[in-house]
C-alpha positions in Angstrom: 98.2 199.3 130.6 97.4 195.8 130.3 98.3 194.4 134.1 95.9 197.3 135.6 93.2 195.1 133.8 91.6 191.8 135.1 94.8 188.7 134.6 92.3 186.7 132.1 91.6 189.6 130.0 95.0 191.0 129.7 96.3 187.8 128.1 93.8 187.4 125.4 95.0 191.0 124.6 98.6 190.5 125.1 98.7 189.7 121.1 100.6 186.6 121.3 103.1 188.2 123.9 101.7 185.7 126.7 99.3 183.0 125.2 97.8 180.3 127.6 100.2 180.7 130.0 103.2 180.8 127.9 106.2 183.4 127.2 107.5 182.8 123.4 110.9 184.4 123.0 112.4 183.6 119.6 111.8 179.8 119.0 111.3 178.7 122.4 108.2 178.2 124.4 108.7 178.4 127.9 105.9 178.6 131.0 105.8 181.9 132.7 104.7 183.4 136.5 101.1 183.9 134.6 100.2 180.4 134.8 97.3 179.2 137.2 99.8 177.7 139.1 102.8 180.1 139.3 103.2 182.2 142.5 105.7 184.8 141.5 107.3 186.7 138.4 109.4 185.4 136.3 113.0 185.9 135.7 114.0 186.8 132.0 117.8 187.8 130.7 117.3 190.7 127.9 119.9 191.0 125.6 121.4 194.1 125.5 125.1 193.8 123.6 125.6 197.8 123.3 125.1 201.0 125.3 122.2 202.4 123.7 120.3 198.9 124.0 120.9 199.3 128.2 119.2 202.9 127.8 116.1 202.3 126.0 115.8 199.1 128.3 116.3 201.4 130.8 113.6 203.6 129.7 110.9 200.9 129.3 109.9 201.1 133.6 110.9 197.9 133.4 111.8 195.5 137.1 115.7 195.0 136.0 118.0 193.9 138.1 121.3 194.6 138.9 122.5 191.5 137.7 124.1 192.0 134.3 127.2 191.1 132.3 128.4 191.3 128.7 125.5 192.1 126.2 122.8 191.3 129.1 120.7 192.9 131.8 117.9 190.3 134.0 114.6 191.9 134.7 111.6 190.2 136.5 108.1 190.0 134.6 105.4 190.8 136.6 102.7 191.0 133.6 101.6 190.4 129.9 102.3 194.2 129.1 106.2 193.6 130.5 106.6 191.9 128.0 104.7 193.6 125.2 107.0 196.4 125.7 110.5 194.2 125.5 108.9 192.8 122.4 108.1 196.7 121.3 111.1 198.3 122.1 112.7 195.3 119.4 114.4 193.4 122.1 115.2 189.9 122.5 114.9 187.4 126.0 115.1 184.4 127.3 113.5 182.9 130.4 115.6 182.2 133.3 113.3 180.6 135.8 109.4 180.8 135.1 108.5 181.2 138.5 110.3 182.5 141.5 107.7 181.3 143.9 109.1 178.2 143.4 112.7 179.2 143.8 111.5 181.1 146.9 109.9 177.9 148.7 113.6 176.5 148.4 114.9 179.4 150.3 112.4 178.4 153.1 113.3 175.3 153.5 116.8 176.4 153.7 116.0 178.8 156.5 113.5 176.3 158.0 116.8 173.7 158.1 119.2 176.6 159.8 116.4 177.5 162.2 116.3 173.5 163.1 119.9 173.1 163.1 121.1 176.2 164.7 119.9 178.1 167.6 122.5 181.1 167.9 124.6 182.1 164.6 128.2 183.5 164.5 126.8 186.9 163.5 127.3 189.7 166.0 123.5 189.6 166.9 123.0 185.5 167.0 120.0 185.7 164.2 119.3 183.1 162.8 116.3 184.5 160.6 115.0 187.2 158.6 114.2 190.4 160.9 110.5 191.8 160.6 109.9 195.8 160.7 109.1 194.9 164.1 112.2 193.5 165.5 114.4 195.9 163.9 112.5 198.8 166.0 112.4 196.7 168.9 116.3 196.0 168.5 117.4 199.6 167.4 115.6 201.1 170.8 117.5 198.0 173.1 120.8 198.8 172.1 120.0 202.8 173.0 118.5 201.3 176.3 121.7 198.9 176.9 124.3 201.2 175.7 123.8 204.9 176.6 127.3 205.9 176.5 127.7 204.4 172.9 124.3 204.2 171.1 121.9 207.0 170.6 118.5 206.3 169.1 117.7 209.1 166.2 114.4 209.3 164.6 114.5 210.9 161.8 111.9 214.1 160.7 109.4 212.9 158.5 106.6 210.4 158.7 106.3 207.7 156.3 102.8 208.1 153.8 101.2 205.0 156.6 102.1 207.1 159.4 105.4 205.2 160.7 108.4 206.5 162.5 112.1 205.8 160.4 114.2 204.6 163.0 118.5 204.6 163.4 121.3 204.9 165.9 124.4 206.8 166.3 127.0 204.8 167.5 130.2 206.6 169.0 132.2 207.3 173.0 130.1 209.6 174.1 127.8 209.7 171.9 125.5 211.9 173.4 127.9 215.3 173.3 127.5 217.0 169.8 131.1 217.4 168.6 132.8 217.6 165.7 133.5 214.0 164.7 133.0 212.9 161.0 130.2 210.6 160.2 130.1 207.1 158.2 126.0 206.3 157.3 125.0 202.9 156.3 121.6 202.5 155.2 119.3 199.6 154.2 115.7 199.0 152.7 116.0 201.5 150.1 114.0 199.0 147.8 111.4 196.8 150.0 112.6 193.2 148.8 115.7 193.6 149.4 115.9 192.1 152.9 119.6 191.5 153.4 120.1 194.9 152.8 118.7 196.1 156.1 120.3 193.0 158.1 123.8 193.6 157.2 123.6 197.1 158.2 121.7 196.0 161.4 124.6 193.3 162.1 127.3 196.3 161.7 125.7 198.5 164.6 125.7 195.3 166.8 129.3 194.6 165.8 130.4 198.0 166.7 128.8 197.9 170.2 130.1 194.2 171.2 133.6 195.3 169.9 133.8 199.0 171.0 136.1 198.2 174.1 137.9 195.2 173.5 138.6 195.7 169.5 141.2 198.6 169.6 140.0 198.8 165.5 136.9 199.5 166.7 137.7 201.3 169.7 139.5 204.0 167.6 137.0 204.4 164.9 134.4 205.1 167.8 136.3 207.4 169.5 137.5 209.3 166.1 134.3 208.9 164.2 130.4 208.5 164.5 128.8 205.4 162.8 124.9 206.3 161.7 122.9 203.2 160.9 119.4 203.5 159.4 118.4 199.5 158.6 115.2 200.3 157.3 115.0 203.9 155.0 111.5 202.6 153.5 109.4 201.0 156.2 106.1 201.1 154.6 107.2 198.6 151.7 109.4 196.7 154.0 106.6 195.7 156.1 104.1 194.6 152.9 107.2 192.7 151.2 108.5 190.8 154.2 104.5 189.4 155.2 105.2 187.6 151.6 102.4 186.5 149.6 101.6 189.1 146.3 103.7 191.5 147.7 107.1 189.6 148.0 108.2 191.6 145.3 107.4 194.9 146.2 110.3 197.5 145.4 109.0 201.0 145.9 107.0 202.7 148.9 103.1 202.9 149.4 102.4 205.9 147.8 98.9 205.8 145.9 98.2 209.1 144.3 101.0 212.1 143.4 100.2 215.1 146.2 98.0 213.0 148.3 99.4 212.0 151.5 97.5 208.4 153.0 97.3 207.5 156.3 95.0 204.0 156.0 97.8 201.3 156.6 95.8 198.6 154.6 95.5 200.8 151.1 99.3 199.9 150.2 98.3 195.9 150.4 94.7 195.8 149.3 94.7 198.6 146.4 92.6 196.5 143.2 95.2 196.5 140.8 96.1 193.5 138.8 100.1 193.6 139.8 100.3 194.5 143.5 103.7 195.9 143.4 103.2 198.6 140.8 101.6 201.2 143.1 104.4 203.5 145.1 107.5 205.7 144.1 110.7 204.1 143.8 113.0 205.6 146.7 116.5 205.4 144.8 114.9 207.4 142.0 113.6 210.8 144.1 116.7 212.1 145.1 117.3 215.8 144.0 120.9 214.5 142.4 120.0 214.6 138.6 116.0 213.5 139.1 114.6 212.9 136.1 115.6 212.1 132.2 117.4 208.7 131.3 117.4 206.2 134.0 114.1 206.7 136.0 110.1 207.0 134.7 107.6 209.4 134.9 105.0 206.5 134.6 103.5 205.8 138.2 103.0 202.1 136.9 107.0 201.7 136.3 109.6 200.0 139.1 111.6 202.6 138.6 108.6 205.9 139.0 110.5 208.7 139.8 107.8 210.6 141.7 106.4 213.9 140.9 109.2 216.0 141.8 112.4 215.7 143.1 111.9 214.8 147.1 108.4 214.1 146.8 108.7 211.6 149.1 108.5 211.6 152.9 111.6 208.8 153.0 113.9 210.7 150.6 113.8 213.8 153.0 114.7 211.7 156.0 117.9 210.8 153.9 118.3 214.4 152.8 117.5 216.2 156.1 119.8 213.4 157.9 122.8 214.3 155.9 122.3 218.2 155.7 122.5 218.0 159.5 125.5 216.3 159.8 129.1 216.2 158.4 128.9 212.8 156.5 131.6 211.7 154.7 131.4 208.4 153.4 127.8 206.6 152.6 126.7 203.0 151.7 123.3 202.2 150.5 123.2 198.7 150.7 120.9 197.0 147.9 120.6 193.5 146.7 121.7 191.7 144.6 124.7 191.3 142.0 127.6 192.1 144.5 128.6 195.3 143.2 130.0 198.8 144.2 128.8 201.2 142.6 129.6 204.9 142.2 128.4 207.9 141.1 127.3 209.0 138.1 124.5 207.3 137.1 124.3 208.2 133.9 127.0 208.1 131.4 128.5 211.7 129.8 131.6 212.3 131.8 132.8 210.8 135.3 132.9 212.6 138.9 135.4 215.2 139.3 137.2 213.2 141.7 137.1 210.2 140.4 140.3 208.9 141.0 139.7 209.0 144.2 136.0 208.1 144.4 137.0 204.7 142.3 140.0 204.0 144.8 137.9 203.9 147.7 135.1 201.7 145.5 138.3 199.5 145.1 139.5 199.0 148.4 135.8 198.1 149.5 135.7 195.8 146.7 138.8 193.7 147.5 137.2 193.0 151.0 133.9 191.8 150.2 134.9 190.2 146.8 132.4 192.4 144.5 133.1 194.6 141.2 133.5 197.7 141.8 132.1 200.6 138.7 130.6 203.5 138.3 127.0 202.7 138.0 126.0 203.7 134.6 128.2 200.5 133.6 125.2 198.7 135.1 122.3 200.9 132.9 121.8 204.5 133.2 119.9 205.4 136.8 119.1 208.7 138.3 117.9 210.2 141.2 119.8 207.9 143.9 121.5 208.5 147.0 125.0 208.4 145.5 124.6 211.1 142.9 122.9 213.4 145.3 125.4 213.3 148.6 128.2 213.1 146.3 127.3 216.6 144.7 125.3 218.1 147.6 127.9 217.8 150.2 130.8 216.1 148.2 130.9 213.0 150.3 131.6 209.9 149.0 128.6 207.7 148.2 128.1 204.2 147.4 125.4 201.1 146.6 126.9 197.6 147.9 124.8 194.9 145.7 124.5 192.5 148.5 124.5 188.6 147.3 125.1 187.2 143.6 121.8 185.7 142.4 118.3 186.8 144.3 116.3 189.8 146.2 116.0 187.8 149.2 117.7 184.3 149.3 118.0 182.1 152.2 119.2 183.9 155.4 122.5 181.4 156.0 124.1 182.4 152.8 123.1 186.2 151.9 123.4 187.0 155.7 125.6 185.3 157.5 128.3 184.1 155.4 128.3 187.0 153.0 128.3 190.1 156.2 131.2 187.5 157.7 132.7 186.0 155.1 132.3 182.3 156.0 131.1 179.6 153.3 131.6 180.1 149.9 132.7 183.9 150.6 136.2 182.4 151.9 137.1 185.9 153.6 135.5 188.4 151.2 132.8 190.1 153.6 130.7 193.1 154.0 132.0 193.5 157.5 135.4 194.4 156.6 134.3 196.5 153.8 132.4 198.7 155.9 135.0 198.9 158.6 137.5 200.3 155.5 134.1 202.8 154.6 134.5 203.8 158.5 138.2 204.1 158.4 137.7 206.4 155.2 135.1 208.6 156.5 137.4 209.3 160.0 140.5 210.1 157.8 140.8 214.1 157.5 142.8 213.3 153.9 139.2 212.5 152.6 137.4 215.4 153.8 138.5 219.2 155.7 139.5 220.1 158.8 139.0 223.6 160.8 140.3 223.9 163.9 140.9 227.2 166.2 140.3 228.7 169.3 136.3 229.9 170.9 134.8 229.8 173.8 133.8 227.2 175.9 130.4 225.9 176.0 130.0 228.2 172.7 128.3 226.5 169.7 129.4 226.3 166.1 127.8 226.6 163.3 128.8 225.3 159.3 125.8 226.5 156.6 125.7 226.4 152.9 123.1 227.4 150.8 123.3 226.5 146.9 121.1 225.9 143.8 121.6 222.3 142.3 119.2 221.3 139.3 118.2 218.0 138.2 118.6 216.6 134.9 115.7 217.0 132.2 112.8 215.4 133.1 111.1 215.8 129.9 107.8 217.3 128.8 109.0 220.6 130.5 109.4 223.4 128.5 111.8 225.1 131.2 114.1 221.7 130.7 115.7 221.3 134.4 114.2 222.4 137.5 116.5 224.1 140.1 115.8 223.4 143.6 117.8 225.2 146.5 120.1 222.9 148.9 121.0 223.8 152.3 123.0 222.2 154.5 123.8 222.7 158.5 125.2 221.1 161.1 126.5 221.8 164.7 129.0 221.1 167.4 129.6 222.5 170.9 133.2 223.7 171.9 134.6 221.5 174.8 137.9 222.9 174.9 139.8 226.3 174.1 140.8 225.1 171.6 138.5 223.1 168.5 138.6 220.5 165.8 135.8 220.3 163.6 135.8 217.8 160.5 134.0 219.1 157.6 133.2 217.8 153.9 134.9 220.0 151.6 133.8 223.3 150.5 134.8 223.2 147.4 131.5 221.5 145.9 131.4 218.8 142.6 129.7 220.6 139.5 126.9 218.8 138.0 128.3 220.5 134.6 130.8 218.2 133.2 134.2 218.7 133.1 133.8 221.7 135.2 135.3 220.1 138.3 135.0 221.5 141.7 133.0 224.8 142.7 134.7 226.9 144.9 132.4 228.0 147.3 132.4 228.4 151.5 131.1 226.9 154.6 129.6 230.2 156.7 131.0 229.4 160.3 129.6 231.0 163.3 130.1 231.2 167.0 126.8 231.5 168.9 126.1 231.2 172.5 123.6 228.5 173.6 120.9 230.1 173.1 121.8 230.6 169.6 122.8 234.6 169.9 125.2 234.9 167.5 128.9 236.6 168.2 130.3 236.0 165.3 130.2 234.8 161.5 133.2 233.7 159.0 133.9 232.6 155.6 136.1 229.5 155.5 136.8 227.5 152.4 138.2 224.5 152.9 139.5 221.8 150.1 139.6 217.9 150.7 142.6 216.7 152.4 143.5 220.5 153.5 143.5 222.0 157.5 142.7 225.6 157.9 142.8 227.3 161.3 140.2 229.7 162.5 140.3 232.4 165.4 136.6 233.3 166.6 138.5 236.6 168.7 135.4 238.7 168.5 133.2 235.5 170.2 136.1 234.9 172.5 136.0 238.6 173.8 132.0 238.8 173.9 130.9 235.3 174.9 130.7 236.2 178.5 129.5 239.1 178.5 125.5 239.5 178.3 
């Protein structure tokens, strides 16, 4: 490609794609982020009036955005060879901004003027600034320190390709004892950049806390539900994009080389490659959910590089093992920027098979914060993200917010604290009250099952399914889709004679259109501590529906060794 090779001799054999320093797009000459002086990409809106002109953009492993409209999608331009393929592929641009260094310095200066100006904000934690990889560890482990009773710190399973610990907290009255609550996740930092992702998660968990005795909103939500908060999904990235410099920009995570795993911290920042943020896997591209095909690349060079196989990559199966071992019923990956919900399916060829419902909730969410809600192939076709997967794994409801109207990482005043609060220009359209409606979703039992019965005591209780999902065709296989085998299993521990255990549905979303909902069943079993198991049942349960169980057999033997 021609951005692996040295910057001078890429342009002389860009072919008159970038000459001297200089995008030509039609008519028009217009500077571009490949000048001596520019210190970012450029920002270029690709015309794209029909469908079929969003997929092949789509297919091109270009940066896009999710800023798009009617007949247009905005990409960045890292490179010469960017644009040789828009000018391949037969499509016309026009240069928005020539170099977003430049508009980036102006954000400084606006956070330099808060920081001046301000010394504690109205958000729930008082920042006034941009969090570093750093503070959000430091701050996730205080509030488990402060709060025992309400916050839990988790960990999740796997290592990061540098070595690094992914971080969260459970938030919930008594927190500590596994029962059967439902679960709201909010996650950030899919995408490295995108910096006000991971803060307005981080400013929900310390909005819960500060309210959890004296909001009786809150109150009830903690005492009916769990809140999970994972701020910072891919910490490798995060930590390269937020030292600035050539790596501002960086979307994906550090990995080097398919099927090798790296350890050496400094390889992600110092790799020689002309174009810094090409190396790495996008994250929102690896899930099992329809990996593969339209919407994601199979170059390793592309923004949107799927990865070798579907959960190649160590963050994905944090996501994935986190979910499998928990009853979550409502998600939000938060993203930036175009202030969007979006909803699965990615790709276009038939909706969910609830998606009355799935849209209603996008709705609801939307009418708080102010954003569009759509399914997100109205954007351009994507696949392999965390909304397709949970949605048809487990049947919970997923969703990407598009945090802030116009950049990656703007100034902290406006894409943090008036947009999570809705102060400023938001006029009461805020992600805070959007996530509380998320919360209030994932607690209701008329948007997921609900056993409940009789065991014993101090007995513990067990929901497992085991299925086959597939992804979508990756191409250059001759087998066409790869199956891969799902499980899923969580726990609680009976407090009372009698239970109440809120479950996702059993009845599972096909990934074959128009098929609708599988009707499989949870396996359900009684175990003493120790994990000896007294006794096993089938139980299918639909959304919205309440079955009773009777576990007479674990009842009769539980005491008896």
């Amino acid at each position: 490609m021609l951005s692996r090779l040295p910057r001078r001799v890429a342009t002389a054999l860009a072919g008159g794609v970038l000459t001297a320093g200089v995008l030509t797009a039609g008519a028009a000459a217009v500077p571009v982020a490949e000048s001596p002086a520019a210190t970012g990409p450029a920002l270029v809106r690709v015309h794209a009036p029909a469908s079929a002109d969003r997929a092949q953009l789509a297919g091109l492993g270009l940066d896009l955005t999710p800023r798009a409209g009617a007949g247009f999608v905005d990409a960045l331009v890292h490179g010469p060879d960017d644009l040789a393929r828009l000018r391949a592929a037969g499509l016309r641009w026009t240069v928005l901004e020539s170099d977003l260094g430049e508009r980036q310095r102006r954000y400084r200066e606006l956070d330099q003027r808060l920081a001046a100006q301000t010394a504690v904000s109205p958000l729930p934690s008082g920042r006034i600034a941009y969090r570093t990889l750093g503070d959000y560890e430091r701050e996730l482990r205080e509030l488990a320190a402060r709060y025992p009773e309400l916050v839990r710190l988790v960990r999740l399973d796997h290592q990061t390709l540098e070595g690094r610990w992914v971080y969260g907290v459970e938030i919930a009255h008594g927190v500590q004892m596994p029962d059967g609550r439902p679960v709201f996740l909010l996650m950030g930092l899919h995408h490295a950049r995108e910096w006000p992702s991971g803060e307005h998660a981080m400013e929900f968990a310390y909005d819960l806390v500060r309210h959890a005795y004296t909001d009786p909103r809150i109150a009830r939500l903690l005492r009916e539900g769990r809140a999970l908060i994972v701020p910072v999904v891919n910490p490798d990235g995060f930590e390269k994009s937020r030292a600035a410099g050539a790596l501002e920009w960086k979307r994906k995570n550090c990995r080097q080389w398919d099927g090798v795993v790296e350890h050496p911290v400094a390889e992600c920042a110092t790799y020689a490659d002309n174009g810094l943020t090409s190396r790495g896997v996008d994250v929102n591209r690896n899930y099992g959910g329809f990996w593969g095909g339209r919407g994601s690349s199979d170059q390793w060079w592309a923004q949107d590089y799927r990865g070798q196989a579907p959960f190649s990559e160590p963050e994905t199966r944090n996501v994935r093992d986190l979910v499998a071992s928990r009853q979550v019923t409502v998600l939000i990956s938060n993203h930036t920027y175009g202030n969007l919900v979006l909803r699965s399916p990615g790709v276009a060829g038939g909706n969910a098979p609830e998606e009355s419902l799935y849209q209603a909730l996008g709705d609801r969410m939307a009418t708080q914060n102010g954003y569009t809600s759509q399914a997100a192939y109205q954007l351009y076709p994507t696949n392999g993200t965390v909304e397709d997967w949970v949605y048809y794994a487990t049947g919970a409801l997923g969703y990407t917010f598009e945090i802030n109207p116009k950049d990656f990482h703007p100034d902290f005043g406006s894409a943090v604290i008036d947009e999570y609060l809705g102060h400023g220009v938001y006029a009461g359209k805020g992600n805070r009250e959007a996530y509380l409606v998320a919360f209030e979703t994932a607690v209701d039992p008329g948007y997921h099952g609900v056993v409940t019965g009789f065991a014993p005591v101090g007995a513990v209780l067990r929901a497992v399914k085991e299925f086959t999902m597939r992804t979508d065709d990756p191409g250059g296989s001759a087998s066409g889709p790869i199956a891969f085998r799902q499980r899923l299993e969580s726990a609680m521990t009976v407090t009372g004679p009698r239970f109440t255990w809120h479950l996702n549905p059993s009845l599972r979303p096909s990934q074959e259109p128009g098929v609708g909902l599988l009707p499989e069943s949870w396996t359900l079993s009684c175990t003493r501590p120790d994990g000896t198991v007294l006794e096993t049942q089938q139980v299918t349960v639909a959304r919205g529906q309440r079955v009773e169980v009777r576990f007479d057999r674990c009842l009769a033997r539980f005491a008896v060794r």
